[in-house]
N, C-alpha and C positions, 0 to 999 in steps of 0.2 A: 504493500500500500504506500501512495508515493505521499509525501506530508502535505496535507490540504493550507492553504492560505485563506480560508475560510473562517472570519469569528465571527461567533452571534451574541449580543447584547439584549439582554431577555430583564423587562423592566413590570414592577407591580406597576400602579398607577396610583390609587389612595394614598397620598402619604409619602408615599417615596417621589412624584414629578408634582403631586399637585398638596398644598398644605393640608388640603378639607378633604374627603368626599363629597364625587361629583354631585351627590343630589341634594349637597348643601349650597348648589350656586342657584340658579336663575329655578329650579324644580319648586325651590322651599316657596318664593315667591309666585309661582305657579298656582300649588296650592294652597297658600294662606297660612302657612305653618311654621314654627321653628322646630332646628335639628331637635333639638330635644325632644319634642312633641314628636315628630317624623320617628326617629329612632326608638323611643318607646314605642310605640305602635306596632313598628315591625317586629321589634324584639318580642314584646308578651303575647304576637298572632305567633310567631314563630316556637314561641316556649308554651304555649296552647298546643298547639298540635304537633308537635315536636317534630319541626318541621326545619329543615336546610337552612341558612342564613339569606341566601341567594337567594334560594326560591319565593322565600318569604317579604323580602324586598321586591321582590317581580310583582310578586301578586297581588302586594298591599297597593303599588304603582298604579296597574290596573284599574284595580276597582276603589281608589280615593278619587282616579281622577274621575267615574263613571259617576258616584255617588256625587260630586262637585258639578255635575253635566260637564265636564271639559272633553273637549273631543279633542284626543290626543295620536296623530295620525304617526308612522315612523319619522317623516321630516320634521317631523315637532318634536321628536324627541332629541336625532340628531342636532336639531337648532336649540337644544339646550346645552350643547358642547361651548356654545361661543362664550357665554359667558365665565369659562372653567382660569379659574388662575392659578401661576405655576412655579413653583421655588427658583429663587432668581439664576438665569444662566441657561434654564433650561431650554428655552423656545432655541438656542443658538449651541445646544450641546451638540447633539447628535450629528450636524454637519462639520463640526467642528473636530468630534473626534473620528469620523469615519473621514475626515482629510488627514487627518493623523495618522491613522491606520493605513491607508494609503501610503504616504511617504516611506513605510516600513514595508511595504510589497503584502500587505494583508491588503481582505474585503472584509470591510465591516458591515454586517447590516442588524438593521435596529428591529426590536418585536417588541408588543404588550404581552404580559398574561395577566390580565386583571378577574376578580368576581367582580366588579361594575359592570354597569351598561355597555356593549362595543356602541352599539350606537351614537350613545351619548362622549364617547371617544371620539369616533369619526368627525364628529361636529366642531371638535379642537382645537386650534392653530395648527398645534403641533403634529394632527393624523397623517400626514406627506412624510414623514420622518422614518414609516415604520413598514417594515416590508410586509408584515399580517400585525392584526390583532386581535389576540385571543379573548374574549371576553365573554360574561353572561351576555343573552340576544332574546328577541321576540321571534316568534313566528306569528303571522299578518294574513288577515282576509283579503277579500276581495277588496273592500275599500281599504287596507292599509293603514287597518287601526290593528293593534295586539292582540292576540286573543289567550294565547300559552308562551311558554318559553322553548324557545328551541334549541340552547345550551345555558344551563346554570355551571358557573365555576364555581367552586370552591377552595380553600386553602388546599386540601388533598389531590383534587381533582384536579388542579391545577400542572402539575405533572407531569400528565399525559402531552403537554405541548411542548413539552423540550425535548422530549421524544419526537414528535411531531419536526420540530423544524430540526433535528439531527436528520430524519429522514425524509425530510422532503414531502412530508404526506400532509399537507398544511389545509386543502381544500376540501377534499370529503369527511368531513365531519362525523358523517354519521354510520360512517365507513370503521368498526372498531380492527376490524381484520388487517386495513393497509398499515396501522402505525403499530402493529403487532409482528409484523411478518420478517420472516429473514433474509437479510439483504447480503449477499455473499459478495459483492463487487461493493468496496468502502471507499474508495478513490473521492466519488462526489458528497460523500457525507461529513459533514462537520462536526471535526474532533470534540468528542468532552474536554479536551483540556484546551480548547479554545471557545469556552462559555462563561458567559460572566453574566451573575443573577444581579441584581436591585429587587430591595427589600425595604421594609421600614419598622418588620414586626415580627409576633409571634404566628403569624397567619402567612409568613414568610419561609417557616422554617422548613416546610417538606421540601419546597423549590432550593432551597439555599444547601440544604443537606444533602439533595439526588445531585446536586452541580458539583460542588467541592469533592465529593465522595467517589466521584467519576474524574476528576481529575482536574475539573475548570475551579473558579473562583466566584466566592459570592460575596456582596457589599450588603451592610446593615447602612442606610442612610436615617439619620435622624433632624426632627425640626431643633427649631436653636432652643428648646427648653430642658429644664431638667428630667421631667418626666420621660421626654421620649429618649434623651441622652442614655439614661440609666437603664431602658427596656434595652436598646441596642449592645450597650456595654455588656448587659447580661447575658445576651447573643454570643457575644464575641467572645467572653471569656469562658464560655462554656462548649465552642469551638462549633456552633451554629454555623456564624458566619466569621469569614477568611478577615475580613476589613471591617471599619466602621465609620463613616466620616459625615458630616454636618451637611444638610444637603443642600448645599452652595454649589452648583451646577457651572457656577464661571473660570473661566481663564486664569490658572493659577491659585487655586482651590488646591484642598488636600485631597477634596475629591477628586477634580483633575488630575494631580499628579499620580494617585494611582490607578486610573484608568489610562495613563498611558504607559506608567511604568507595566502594567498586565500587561498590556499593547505590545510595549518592550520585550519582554521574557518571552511572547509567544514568536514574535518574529528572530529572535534571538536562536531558537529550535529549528527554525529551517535557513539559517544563513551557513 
């Protein structure tokens, strides 16, 4: 197998690119609510029926916005991406480090695996940045309102997509067979040790553990406060995740530096 120049950059979204979750931007003011309210909601429907986190946020989406009369088509929901804001640096990361990456004779390319909305993704600045994104989704009637989901992520579930973009099986979804199967020709697949997770938490830990354990790296990214500093730290020193750095996304960051220095050590293997 000849050594691939291939690195994939595999990012959460809640917390690690953006400071809030998404349905705390332009949604809450949608329907009339604060996060507080919002998240209780989902939380005691979803500890009622002991029921997925994901799903339980899907579903409560659904039907607050039905019982509100809002008629909520999928271009309404993607058009709640616009208002999504992002820890500084970030809207100018991604091109920034895959010219980097570049200059070292790698290809970098960027992915989500989030449990939020892809939709509400795609609506983003930032959605041109990423070559898939994995995310919870709707599935849509004829008029192009929601009716079920048609992938819920979860922290576990999440997983399955790093497998996914190591083998190339990113599009059939519902396809469990393709991202299971034996690929005996490894030439066009990308290495485990050219993977690098972003994380922000505990709901990060399967993703941050299948990467490092296979031989890539994962980053604990945390907001500037103590609380989330210490969740991270707790990460890192219990060997969750490889790094841990403030999630300052700009030009000469600590998180910069070692996402190039990973940059570094992988093209360092094939020179």
């Amino acid at each position: 197998m000849k050594e691939s120049r291939k690195v994939a950059f595999l990012y959460d979204f809640d917390l690690t690119l953006s400071p809030r979750n998404m349905q705390e931007f332009s949604f809450q003011d949608l329907i009339g609510t604060t996060k507080e309210e919002w998240w209780a909601d989902v939380n005691e429907f979803g500890r009622k029926h002991n029921m997925d986190g994901a799903l339980a946020m899907m579903f409560k989406l659904i039907t607050v916005t039905r019982e509100k009369n809002i008629t909520l088509k999928r271009q309404d929901i993607v058009n709640l991406g616009k208002d999504i804001e992002f820890f500084e640096g970030v809207e100018t990361f991604f091109e920034r480090m895959t010219a980097y990456a570049k200059s070292l004779g790698l290809e970098l390319k960027h992915y989500i695996i989030s449990s939020g909305l892809k939709e509400i993704i795609e609506g983003t600045k930032i959605a041109h940045n990423f070559e898939r994104i994995f995310a919870s989704q709707f599935a849509y009637d004829d008029n192009d309102i929601p009716f079920w989901p048609s992938q819920a992520v979860n922290y576990t579930t999440k997983t399955q997509y790093i497998y996914r973009v190591r083998k190339n099986t990113m599009d059939d979804l519902w396809n469990a067979r393709s991202v299971n199967e034996y690929i005996e020709c490894k030439d066009d697949l990308v290495p485990y040790s050219n993977f690098v997770y972003f994380g922000d938490g505990e709901t990060d830990i399967p993703c941050m553990r299948t990467v490092s354990k296979k031989g890539g790296k994962s980053i604990c990214v945390y907001a500037p406060n103590k609380a989330k500093y210490d969740e991270c730290r707790k990460l890192y020193l219990e060997h969750r995740a490889d790094y841990l750095a403030e999630a300052d996304y700009r030009e000469g960051t600590e998180l910069d530096k070692i996402c190039k220095s990973i940059l570094e050590k992988i093209a360092s293997y094939l020179n």
